[in-house]
VMD Tcl script that builds the backbone (N, CA, C; Angstrom):
set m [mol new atoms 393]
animate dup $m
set s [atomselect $m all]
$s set {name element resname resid chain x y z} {
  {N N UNK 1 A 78.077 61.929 157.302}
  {CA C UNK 1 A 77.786 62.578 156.039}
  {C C UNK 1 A 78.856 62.232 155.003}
  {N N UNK 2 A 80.261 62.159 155.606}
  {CA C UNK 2 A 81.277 61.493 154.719}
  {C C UNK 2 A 81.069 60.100 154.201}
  {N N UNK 3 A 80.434 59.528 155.199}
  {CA C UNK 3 A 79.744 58.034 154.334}
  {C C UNK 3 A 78.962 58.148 152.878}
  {N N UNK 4 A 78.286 58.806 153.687}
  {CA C UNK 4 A 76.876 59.013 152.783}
  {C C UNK 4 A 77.300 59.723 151.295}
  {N N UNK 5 A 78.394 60.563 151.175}
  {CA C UNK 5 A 78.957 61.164 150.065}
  {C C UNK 5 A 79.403 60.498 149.129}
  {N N UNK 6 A 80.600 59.222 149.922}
  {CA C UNK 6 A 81.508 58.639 149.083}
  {C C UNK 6 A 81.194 57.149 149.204}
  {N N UNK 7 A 79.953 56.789 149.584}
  {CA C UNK 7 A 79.670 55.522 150.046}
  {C C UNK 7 A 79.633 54.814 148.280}
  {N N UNK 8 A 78.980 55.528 147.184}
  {CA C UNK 8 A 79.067 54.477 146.099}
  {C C UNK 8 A 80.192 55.303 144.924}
  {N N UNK 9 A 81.141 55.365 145.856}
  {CA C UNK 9 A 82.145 55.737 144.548}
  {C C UNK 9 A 83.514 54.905 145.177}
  {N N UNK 10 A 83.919 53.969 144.329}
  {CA C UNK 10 A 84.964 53.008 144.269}
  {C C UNK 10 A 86.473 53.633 145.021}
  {N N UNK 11 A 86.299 54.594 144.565}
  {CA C UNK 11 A 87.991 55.378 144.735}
  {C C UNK 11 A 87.963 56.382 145.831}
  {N N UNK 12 A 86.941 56.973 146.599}
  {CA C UNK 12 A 86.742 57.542 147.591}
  {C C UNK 12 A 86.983 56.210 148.923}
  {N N UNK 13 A 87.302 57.149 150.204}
  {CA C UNK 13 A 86.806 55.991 151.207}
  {C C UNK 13 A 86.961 56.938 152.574}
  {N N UNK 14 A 85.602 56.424 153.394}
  {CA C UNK 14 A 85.835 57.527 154.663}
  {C C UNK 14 A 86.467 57.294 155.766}
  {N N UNK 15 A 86.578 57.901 156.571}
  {CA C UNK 15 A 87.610 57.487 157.774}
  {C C UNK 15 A 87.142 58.021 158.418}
  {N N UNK 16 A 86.776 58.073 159.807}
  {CA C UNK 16 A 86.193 58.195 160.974}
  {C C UNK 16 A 87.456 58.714 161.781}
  {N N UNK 17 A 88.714 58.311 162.087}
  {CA C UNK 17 A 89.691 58.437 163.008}
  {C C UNK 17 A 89.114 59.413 163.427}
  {N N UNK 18 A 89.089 60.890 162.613}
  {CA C UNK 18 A 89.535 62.233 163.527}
  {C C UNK 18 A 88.420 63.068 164.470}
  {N N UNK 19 A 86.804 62.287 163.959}
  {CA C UNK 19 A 86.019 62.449 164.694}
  {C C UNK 19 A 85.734 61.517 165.930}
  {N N UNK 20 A 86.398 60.512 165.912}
  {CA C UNK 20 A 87.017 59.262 167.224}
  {C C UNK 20 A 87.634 59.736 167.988}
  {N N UNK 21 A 88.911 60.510 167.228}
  {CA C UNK 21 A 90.270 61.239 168.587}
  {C C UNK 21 A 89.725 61.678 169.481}
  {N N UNK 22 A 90.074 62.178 170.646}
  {CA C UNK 22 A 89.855 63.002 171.756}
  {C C UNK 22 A 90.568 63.957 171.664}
  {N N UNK 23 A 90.465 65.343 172.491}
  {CA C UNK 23 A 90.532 66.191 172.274}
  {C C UNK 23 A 90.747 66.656 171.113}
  {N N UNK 24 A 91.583 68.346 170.727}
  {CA C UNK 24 A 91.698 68.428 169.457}
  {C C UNK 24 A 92.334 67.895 168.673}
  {N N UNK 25 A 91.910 67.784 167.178}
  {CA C UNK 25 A 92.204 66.840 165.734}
  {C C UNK 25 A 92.941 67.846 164.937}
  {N N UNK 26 A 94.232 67.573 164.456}
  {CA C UNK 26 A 94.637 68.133 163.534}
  {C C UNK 26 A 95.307 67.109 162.254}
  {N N UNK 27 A 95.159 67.964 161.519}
  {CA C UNK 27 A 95.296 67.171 159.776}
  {C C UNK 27 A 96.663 66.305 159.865}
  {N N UNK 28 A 97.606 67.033 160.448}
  {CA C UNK 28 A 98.912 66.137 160.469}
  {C C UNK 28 A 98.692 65.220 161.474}
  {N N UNK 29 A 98.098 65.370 162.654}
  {CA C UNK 29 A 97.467 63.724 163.463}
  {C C UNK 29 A 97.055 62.738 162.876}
  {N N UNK 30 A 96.524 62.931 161.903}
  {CA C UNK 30 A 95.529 61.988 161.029}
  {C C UNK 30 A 97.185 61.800 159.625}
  {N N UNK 31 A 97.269 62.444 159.101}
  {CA C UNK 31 A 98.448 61.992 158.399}
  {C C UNK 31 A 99.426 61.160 158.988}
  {N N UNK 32 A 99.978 61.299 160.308}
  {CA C UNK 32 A 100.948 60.629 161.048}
  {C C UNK 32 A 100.564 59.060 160.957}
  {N N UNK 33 A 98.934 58.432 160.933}
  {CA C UNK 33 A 98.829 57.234 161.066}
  {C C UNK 33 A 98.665 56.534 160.121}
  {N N UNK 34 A 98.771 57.356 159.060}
  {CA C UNK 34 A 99.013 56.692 157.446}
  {C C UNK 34 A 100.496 56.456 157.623}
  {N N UNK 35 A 101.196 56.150 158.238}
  {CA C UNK 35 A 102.615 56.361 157.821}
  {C C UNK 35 A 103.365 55.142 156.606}
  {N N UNK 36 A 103.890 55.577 155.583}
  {CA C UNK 36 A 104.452 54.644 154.432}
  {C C UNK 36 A 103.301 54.473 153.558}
  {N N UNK 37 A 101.791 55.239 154.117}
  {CA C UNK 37 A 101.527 55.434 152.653}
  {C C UNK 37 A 101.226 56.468 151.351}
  {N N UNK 38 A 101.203 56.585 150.620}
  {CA C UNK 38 A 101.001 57.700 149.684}
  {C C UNK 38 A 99.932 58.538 149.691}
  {N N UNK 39 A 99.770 59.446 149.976}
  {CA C UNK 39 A 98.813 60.330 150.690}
  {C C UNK 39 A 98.540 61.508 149.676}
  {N N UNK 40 A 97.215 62.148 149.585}
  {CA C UNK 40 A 96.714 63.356 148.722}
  {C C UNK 40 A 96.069 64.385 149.483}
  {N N UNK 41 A 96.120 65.329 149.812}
  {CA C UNK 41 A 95.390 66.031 150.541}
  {C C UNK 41 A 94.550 66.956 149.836}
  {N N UNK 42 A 93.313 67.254 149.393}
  {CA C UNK 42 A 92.614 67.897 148.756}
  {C C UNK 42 A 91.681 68.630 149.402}
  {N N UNK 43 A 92.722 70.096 148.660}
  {CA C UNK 43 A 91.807 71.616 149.815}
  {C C UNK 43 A 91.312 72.235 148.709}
  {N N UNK 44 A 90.252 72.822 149.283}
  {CA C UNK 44 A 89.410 74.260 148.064}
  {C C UNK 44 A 90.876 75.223 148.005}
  {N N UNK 45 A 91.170 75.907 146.834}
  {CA C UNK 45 A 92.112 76.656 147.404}
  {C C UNK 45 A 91.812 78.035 148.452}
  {N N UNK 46 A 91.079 78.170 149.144}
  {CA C UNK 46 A 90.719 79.168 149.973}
  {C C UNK 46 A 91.167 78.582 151.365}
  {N N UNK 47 A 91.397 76.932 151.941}
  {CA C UNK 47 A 92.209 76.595 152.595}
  {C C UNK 47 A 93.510 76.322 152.571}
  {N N UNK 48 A 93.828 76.018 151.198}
  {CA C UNK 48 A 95.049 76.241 150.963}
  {C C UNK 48 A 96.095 77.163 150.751}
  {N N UNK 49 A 95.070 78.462 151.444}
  {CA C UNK 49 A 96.263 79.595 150.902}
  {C C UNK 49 A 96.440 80.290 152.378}
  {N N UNK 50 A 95.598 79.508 153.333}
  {CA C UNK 50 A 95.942 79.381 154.660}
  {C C UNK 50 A 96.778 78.438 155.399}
  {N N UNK 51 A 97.488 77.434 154.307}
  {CA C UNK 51 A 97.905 76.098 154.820}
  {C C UNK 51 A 99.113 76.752 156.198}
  {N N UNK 52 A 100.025 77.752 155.042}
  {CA C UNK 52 A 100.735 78.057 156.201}
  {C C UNK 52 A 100.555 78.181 157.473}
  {N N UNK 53 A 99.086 78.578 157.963}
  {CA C UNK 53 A 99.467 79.000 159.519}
  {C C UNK 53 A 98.994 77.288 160.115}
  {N N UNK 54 A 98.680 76.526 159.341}
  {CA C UNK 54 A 98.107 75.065 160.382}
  {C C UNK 54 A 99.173 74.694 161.260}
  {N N UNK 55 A 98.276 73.736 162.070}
  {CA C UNK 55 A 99.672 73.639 163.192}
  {C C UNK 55 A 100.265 72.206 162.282}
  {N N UNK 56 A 101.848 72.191 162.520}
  {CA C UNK 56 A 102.570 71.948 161.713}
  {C C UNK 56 A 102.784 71.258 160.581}
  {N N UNK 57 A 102.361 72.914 160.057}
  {CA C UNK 57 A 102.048 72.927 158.537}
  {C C UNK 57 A 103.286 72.088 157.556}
  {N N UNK 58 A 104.372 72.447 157.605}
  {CA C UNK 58 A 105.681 71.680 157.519}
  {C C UNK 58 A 105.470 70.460 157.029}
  {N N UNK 59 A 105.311 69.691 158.137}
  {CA C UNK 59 A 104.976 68.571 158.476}
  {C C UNK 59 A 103.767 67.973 157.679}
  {N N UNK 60 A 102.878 68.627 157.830}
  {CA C UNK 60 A 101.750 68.178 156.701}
  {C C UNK 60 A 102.159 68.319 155.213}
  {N N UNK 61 A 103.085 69.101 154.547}
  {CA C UNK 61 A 103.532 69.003 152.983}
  {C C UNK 61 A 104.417 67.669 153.242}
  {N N UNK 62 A 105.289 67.611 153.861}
  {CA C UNK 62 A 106.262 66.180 154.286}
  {C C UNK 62 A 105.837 64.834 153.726}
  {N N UNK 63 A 103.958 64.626 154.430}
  {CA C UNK 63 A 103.858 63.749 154.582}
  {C C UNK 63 A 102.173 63.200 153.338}
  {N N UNK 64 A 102.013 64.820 152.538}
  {CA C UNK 64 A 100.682 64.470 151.648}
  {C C UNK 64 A 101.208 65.359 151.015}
  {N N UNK 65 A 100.774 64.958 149.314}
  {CA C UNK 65 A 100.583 66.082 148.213}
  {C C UNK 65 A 99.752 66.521 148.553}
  {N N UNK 66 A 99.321 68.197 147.897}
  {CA C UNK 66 A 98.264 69.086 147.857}
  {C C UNK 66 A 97.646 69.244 146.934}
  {N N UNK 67 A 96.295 68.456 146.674}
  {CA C UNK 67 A 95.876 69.334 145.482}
  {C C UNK 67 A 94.833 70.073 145.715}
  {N N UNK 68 A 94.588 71.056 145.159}
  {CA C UNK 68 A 93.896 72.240 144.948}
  {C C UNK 68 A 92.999 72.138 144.144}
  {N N UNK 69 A 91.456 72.552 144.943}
  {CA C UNK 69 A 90.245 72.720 144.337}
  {C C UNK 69 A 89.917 74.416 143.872}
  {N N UNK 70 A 90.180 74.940 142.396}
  {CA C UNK 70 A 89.905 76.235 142.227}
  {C C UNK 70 A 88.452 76.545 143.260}
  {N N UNK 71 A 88.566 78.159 143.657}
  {CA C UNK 71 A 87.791 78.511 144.344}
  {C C UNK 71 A 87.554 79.899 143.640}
  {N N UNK 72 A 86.064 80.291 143.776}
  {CA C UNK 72 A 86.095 81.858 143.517}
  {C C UNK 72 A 86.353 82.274 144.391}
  {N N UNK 73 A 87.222 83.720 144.159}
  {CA C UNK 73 A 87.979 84.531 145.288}
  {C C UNK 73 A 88.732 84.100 145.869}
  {N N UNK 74 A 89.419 83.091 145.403}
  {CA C UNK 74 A 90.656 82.798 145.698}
  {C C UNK 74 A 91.591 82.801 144.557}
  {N N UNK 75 A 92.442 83.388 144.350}
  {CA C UNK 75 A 93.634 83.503 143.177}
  {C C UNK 75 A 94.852 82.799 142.910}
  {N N UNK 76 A 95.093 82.097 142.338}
  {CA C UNK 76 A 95.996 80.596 142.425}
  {C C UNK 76 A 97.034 80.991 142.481}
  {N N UNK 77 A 97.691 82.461 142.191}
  {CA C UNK 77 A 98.625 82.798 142.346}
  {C C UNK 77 A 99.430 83.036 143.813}
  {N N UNK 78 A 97.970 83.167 144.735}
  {CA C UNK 78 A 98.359 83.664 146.444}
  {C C UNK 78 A 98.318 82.337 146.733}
  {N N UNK 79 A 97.649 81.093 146.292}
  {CA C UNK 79 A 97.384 80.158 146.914}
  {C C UNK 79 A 99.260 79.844 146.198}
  {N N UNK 80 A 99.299 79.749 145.355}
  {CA C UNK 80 A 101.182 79.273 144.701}
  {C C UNK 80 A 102.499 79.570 145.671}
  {N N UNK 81 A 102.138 81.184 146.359}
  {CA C UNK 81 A 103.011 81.929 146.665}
  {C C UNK 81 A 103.146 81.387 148.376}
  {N N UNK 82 A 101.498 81.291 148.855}
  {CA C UNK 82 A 101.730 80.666 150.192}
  {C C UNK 82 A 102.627 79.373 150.698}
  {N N UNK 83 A 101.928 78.562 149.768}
  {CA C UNK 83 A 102.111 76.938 149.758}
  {C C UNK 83 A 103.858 77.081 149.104}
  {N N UNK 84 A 104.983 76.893 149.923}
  {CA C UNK 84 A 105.997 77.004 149.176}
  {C C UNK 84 A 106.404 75.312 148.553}
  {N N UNK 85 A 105.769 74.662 147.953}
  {CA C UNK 85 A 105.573 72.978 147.946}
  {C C UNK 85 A 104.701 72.767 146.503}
  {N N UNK 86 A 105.203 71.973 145.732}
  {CA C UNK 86 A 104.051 71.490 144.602}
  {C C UNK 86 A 102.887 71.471 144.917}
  {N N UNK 87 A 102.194 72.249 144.058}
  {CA C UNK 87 A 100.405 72.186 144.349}
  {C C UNK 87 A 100.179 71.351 142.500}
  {N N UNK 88 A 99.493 70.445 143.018}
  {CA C UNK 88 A 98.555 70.188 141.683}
  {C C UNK 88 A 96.947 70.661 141.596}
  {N N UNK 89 A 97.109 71.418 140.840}
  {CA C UNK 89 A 95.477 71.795 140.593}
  {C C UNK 89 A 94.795 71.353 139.873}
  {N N UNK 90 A 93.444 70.859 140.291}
  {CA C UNK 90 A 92.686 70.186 139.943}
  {C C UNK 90 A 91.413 71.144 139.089}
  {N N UNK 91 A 91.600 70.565 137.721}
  {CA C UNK 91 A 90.498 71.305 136.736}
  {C C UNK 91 A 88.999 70.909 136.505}
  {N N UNK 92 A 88.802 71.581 137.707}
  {CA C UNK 92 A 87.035 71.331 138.081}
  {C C UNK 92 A 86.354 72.547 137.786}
  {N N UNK 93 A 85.400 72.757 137.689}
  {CA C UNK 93 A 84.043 73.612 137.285}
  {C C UNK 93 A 84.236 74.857 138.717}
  {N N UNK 94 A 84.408 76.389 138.567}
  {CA C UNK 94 A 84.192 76.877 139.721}
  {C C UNK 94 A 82.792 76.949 140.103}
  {N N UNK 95 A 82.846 76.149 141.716}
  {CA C UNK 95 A 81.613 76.328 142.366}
  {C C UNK 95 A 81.346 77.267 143.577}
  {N N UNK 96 A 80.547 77.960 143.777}
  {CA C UNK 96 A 80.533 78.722 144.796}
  {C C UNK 96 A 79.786 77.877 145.877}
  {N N UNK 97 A 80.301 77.297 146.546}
  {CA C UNK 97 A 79.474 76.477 147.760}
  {C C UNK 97 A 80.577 76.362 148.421}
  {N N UNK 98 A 80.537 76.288 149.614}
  {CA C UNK 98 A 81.263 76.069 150.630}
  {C C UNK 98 A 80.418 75.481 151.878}
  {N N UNK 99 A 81.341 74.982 152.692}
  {CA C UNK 99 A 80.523 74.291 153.951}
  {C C UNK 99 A 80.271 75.086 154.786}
  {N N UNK 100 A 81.141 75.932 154.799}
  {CA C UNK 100 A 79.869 77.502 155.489}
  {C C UNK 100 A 78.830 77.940 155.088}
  {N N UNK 101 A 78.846 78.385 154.010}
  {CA C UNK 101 A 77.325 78.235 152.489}
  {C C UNK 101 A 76.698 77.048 152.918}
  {N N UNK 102 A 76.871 75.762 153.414}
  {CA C UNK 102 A 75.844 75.029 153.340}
  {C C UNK 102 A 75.121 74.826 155.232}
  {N N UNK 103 A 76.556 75.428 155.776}
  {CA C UNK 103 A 75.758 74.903 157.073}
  {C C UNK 103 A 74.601 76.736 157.425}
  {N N UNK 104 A 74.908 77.497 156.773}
  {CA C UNK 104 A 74.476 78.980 157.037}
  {C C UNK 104 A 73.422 78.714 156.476}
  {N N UNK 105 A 73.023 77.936 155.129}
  {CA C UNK 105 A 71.746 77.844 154.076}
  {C C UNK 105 A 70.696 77.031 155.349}
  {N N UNK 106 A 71.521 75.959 155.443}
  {CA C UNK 106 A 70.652 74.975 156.540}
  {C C UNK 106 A 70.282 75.543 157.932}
  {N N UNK 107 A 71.085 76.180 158.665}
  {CA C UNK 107 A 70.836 76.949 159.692}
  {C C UNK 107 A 69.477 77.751 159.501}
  {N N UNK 108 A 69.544 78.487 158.199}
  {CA C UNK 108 A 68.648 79.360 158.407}
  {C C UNK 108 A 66.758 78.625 157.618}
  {N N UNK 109 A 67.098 77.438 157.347}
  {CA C UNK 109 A 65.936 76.368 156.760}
  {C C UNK 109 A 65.596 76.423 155.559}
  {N N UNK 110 A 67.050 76.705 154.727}
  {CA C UNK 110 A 67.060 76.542 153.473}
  {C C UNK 110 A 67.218 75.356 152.883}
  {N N UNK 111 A 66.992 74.154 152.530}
  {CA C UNK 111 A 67.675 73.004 151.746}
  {C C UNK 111 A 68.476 73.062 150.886}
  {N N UNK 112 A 68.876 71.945 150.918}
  {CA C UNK 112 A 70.976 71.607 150.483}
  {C C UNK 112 A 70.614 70.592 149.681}
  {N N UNK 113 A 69.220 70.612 149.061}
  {CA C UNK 113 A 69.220 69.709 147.579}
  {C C UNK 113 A 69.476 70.602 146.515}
  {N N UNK 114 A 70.304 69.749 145.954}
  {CA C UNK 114 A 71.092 69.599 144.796}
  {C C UNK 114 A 72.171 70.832 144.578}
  {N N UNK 115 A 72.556 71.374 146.105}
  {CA C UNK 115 A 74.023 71.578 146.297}
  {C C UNK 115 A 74.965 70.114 146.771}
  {N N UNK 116 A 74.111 69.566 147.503}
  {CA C UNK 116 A 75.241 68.345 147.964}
  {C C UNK 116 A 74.414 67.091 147.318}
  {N N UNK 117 A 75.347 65.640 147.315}
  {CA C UNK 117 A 75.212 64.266 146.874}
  {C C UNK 117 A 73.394 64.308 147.437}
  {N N UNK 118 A 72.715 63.243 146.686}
  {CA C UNK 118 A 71.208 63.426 147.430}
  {C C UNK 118 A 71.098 62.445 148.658}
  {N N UNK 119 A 72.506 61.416 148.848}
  {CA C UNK 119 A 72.525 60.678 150.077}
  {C C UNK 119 A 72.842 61.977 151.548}
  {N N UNK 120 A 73.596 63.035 151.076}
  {CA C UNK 120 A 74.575 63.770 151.961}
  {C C UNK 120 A 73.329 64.207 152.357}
  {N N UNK 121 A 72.127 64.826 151.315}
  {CA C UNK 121 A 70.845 65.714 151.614}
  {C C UNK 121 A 69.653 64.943 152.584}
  {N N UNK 122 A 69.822 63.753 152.074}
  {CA C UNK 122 A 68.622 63.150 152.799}
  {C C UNK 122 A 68.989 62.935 154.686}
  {N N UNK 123 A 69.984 62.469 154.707}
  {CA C UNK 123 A 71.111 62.383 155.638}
  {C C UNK 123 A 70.816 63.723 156.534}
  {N N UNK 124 A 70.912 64.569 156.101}
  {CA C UNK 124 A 70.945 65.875 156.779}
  {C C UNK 124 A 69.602 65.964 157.800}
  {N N UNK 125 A 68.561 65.861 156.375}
  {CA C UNK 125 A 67.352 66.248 156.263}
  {C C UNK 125 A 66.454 65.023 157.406}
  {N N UNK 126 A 66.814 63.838 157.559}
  {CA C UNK 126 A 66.741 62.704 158.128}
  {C C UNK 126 A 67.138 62.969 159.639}
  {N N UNK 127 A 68.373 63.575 159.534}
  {CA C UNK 127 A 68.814 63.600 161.635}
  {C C UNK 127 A 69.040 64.694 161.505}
  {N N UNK 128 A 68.047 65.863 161.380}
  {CA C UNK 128 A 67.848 67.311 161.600}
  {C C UNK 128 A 69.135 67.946 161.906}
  {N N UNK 129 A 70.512 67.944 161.299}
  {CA C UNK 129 A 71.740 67.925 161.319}
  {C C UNK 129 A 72.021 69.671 161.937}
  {N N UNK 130 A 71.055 70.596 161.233}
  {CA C UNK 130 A 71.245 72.067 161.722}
  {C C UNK 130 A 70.155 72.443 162.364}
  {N N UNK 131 A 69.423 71.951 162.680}
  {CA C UNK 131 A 68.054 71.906 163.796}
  {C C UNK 131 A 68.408 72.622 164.838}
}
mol reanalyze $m
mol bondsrecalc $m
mol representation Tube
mol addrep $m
């Protein structure tokens, strides 16, 4: 579905690694094999104001900037106070969708056109993804 999202946009690009790894995947695993290059990490801020408890969270500011996708019900101020590390926030449109919102919509046989890309939708809709 990450293909299918960022497949015709120049400056996006997907990576497979962390659904390849074996056993469990964590964000700083996948950061570790970028090593020497310049890295962005981009969370809704509703994950980012959880960054603290990831497993080593530390380690993940070390090695990626954070930027921050405003979220409703999330307050940039808790997301500021958690994250003790530069956050750049990113001035996007607040959307209420989330990938819980979309896998709960789909679960229950709602369609995810024109909440998500129409490649991400067909994709879904194509290999019965919440079937």
């Amino acid at each position: 579905m990450t293909l299918a999202a960022t497949d015709d946009i120049p400056y996006f690009g997907a990576d497979d690694r962390e659904v390849l790894r074996d056993g469990w995947s964590y964000t700083v695993d996948t950061l570790r094999e970028f090593e020497g290059d310049e890295l962005t990490l981009v969370l809704g801020a509703d994950a980012a104001s959880r960054l603290p408890s990831w497993h080593s969270a530390g380690e993940v500011l070390e090695r990626a900037r954070i930027a921050v996708v405003p979220r409703p019900g999330t307050d940039r101020a808790v997301v500021d106070q958690a994250v003790a590390s530069p956050l750049t926030w990113l001035d996007t449109p607040l959307l209420d969708v989330s990938g819980t919102e979309l896998r709960r919509r789909a679960m229950q046989g709602k369609s995810l056109r024109f909440l998500v890309r129409d490649a991400v939708w067909a994709y879904v809709e194509d290999n019965s993804i919440y079937d």
